[in-house]
matplotlib code that plots the C-alpha trace (Angstrom):
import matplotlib.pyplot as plt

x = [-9.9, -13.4, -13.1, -13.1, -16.2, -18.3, -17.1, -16.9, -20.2, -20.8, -19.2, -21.0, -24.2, -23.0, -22.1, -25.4, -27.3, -25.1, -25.9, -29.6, -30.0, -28.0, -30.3, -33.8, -37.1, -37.9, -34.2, -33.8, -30.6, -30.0, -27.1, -25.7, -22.8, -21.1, -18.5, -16.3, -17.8, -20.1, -22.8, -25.2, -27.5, -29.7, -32.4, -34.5, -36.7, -35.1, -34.6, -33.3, -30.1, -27.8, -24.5, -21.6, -18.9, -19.9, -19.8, -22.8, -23.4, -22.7, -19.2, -18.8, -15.5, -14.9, -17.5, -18.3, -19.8, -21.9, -24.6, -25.0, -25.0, -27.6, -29.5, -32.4, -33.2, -33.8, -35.7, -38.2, -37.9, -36.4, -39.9, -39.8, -36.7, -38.0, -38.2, -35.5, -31.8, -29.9, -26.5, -24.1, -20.7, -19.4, -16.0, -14.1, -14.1, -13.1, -14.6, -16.8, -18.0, -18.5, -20.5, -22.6, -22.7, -24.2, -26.9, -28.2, -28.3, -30.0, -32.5, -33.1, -33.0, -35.8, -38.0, -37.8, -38.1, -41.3, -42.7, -41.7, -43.2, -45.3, -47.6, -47.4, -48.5, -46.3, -43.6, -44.4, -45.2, -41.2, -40.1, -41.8, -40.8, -37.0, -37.4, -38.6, -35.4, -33.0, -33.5, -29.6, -31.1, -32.6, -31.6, -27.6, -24.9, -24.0, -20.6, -17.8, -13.9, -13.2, -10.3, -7.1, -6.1, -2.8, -0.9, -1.6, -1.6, -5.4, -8.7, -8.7, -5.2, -2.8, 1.3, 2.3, 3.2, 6.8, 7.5, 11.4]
y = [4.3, 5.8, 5.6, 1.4, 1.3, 1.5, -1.5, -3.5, -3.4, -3.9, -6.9, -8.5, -7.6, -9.8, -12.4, -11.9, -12.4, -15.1, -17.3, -16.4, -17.8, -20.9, -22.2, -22.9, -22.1, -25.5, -25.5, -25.7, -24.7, -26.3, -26.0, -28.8, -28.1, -30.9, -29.9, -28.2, -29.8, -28.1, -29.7, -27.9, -29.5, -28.6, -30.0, -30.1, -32.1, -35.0, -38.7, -39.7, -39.2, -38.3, -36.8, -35.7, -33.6, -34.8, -38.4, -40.4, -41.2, -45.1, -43.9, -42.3, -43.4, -45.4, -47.9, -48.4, -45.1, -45.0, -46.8, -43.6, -41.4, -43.2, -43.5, -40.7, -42.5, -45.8, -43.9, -42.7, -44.7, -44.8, -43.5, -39.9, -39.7, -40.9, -37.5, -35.7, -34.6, -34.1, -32.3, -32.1, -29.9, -30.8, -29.8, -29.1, -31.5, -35.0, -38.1, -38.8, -35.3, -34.8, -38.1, -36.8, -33.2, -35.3, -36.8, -34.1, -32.0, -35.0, -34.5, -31.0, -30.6, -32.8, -32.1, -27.8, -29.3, -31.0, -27.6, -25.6, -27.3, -30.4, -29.5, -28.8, -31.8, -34.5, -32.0, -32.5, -36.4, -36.8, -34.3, -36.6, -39.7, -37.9, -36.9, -40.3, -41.7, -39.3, -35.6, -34.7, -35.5, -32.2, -30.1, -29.3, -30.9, -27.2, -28.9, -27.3, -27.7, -25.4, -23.2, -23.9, -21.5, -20.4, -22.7, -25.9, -27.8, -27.3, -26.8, -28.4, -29.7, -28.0, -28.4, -30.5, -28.6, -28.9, -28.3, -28.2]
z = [-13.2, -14.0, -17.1, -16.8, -14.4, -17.5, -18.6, -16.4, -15.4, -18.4, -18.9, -15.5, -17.2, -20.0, -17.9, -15.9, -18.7, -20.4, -17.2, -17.2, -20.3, -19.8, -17.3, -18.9, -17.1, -15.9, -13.9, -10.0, -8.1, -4.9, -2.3, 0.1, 2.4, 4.7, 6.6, 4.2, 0.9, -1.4, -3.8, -6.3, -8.0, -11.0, -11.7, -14.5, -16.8, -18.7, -19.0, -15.7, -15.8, -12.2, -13.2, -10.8, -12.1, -15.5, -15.0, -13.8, -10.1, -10.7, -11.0, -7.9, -5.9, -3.1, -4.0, -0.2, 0.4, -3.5, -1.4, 0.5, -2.7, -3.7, -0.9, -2.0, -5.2, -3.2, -0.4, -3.3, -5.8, -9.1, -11.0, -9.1, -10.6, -14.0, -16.3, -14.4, -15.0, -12.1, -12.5, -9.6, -9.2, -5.8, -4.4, -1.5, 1.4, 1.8, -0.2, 2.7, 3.2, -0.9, -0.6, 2.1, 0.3, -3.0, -1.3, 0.5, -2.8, -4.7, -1.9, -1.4, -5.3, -5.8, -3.3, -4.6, -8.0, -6.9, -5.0, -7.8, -10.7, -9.5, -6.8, -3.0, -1.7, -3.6, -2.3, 1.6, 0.8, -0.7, 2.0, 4.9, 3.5, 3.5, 7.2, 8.1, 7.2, 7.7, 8.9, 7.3, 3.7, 4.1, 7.1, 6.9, 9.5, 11.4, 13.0, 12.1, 12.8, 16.3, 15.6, 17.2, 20.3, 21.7, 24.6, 22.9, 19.8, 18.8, 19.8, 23.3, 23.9, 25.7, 26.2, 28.4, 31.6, 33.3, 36.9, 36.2]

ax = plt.figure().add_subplot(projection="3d")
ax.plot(x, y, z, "-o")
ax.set_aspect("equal")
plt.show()
């Protein structure tokens, strides 16, 4: 088993570096967690272009809630959003929650972009104009699902009790 250690480490040092290099300089990495869905989004510079999972955010299904996807891009407009490339892996969750998930990430990912390679106060102008609409574009939902407990069928509700 020593003998392996070796290797394996050095084979995450690989894969270390592999990733390192994948990601250019001018990329930004942002998390967004709704309830049990997870987004990351990368940002960097490009042509405009919004991709979830591969395919572009004017595909996103149920066509009821892409309004609400979208809802960053129309908050700031469409030329803040001009030369960069969003990409977004999202999974986990329901559709509602990955929708919610996306949004936030298109959010936070911008306004770090922004602070990271723009300048500090075009960052807090995009991050006010967020708040202003909706703190949740930028500051995480913390509700979670209560666990279930003995005597009952979940969180709260208990068996019904008999008296004979």
């Amino acid at each position: 088993m020593g003998a392996t250690t070796p290797h394996i480490h050095a084979m995450g040092a690989f894969i270390l570096n592999a990733l390192r290099s994948y990601h250019p300089s001018s990329t930004y990495c942002t998390l967004a967690v709704a309830t049990t869905a997870t987004a990351c989004a990368f940002a960097k510079q490009g042509r405009g272009l919004i991709k979830v999972n591969g395919q572009p955010i004017e595909n996103i299904e149920p066509e009821c809630l892409r309004l609400k996807a979208f809802e960053p891009v129309l908050i700031l407009g469409q030329d803040k959003f001009a030369n960069l490339d969003i990409r977004i892996r999202v999974k986990g969750g329901g559709m509602t929650a990955q929708i919610y998930a996306i949004r936030s990430a298109i959010a936070k990912s911008i306004v770090a972009y922004y602070a990271k390679y723009v300048d500090e106060s075009s960052k807090n102008e995009l991050r006010a104009t967020l708040m202003a609409y909706d703190r949740n574009l930028l500051v995480a939902d913390p509700r979670r699902r209560e666990p279930k407990k003995y005597g009952g069928r979940g969180a709260r509700a208990r068996f019904q009790k008999s008296y004979r």
